[in-house]
C-alpha positions as CSV (number, residue, x, y, z in Angstrom):
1,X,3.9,15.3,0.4
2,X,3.2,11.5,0.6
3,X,4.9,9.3,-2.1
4,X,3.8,6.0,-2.7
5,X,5.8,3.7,-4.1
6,X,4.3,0.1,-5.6
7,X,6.4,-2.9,-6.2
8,X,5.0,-4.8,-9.4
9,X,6.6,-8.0,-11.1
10,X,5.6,-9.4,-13.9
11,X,2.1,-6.8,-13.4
12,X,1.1,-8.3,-10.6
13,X,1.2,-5.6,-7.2
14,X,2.7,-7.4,-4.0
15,X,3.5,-4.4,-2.1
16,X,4.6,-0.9,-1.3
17,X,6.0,1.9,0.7
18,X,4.9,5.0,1.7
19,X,6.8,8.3,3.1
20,X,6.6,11.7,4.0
21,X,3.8,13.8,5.5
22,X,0.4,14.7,3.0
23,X,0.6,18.0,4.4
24,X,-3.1,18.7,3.9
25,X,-3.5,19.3,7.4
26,X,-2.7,19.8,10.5
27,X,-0.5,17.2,12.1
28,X,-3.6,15.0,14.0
29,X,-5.9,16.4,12.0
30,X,-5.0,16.0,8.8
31,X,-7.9,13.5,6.9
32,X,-5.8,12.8,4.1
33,X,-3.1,11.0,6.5
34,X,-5.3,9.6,8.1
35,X,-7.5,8.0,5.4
36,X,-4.0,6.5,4.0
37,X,-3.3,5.3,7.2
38,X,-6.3,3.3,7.4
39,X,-6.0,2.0,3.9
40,X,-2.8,0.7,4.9
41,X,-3.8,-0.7,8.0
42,X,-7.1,-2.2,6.4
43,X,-4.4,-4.1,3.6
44,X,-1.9,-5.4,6.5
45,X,-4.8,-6.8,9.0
46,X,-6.6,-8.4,5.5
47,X,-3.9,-10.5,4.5
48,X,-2.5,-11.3,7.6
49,X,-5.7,-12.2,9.5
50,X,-8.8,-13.1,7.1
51,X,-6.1,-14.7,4.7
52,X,-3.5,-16.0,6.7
53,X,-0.6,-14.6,4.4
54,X,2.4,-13.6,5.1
55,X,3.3,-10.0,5.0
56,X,6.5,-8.2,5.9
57,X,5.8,-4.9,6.7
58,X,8.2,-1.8,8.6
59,X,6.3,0.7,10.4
60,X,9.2,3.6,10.8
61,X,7.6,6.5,12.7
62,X,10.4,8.5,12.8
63,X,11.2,8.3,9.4
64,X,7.6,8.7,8.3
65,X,8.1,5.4,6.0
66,X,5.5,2.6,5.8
67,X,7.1,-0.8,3.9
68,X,4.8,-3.6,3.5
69,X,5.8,-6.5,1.1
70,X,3.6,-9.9,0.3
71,X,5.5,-12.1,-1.5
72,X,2.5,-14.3,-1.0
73,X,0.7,-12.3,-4.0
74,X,3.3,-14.3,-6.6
75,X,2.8,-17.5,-7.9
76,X,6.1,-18.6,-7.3
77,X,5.7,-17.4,-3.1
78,X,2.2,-18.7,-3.1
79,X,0.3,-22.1,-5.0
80,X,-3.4,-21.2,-3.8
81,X,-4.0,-19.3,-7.3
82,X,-7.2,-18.0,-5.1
83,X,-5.3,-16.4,-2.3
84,X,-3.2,-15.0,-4.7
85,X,-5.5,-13.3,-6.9
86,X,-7.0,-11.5,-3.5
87,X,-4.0,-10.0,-1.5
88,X,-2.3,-9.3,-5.5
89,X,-6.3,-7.7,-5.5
90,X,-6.2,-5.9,-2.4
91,X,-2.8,-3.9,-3.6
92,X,-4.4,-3.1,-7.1
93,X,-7.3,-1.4,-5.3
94,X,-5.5,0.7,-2.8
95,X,-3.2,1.7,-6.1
96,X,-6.6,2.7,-7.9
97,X,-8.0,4.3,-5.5
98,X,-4.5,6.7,-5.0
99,X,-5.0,7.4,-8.3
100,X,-8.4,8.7,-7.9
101,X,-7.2,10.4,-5.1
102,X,-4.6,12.5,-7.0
103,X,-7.1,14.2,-9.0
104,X,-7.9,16.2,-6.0
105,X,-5.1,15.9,-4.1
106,X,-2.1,16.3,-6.5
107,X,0.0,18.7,-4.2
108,X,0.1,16.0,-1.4
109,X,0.7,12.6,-3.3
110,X,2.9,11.0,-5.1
111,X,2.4,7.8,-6.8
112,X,4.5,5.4,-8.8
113,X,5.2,1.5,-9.7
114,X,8.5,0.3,-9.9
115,X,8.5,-3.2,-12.1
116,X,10.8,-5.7,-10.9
């Protein structure tokens, strides 16, 4: 099983983490992985390239954990109220789209917001 784990403050979403295995599949051929993998790719490469923010982010293979934090999403990181609104948008969406996931997927994901 993957849990997810979002990082909210004040209900704004500036990050996450991710660990485990799906299990769905075969290791290499397992979709579900792989979709999540290139959600989580698709976030990092947004911010960082088409809106030149600053994102932290851990890639631990052997740990199977994914951290990626964008302090850049809070208004106290970031003035441009526009940039904020979009990378804070871009974490929403992948936590919406998880959601939607988990009706098919429940035995393989795990998701969850921790307010801070």
């Amino acid at each position: 099983m993957t849990k997810i784990v979002f990082f909210r403050r004040e209900g704004l979403f500036y990050g996450f983490e991710e660990q485990g295995h799906t299990g769905y599949g075969e290791s290499g051929d397992d979709i579900l992985c792989a979709a999540l993998s290139a959600m989580t790719m698709l976030i990092l490469n947004t911010v960082e390239i088409s809106y030149a923010g600053d994102v932290k982010y851990d890639i631990d293979e052997t740990s199977t954990r994914v951290t990626v934090k964008c302090m850049c999403a809070l208004p106290e990181f970031e003035a441009d109220e526009k940039k904020r609104f979009a990378v804070e948008g871009l974490f929403k969406g992948y936590y919406y789209q998880l959601n939607d996931l988990l009706e098919e997927y429940y035995e393989h994901l795990d998701v969850e917001v921790i307010d801070d």
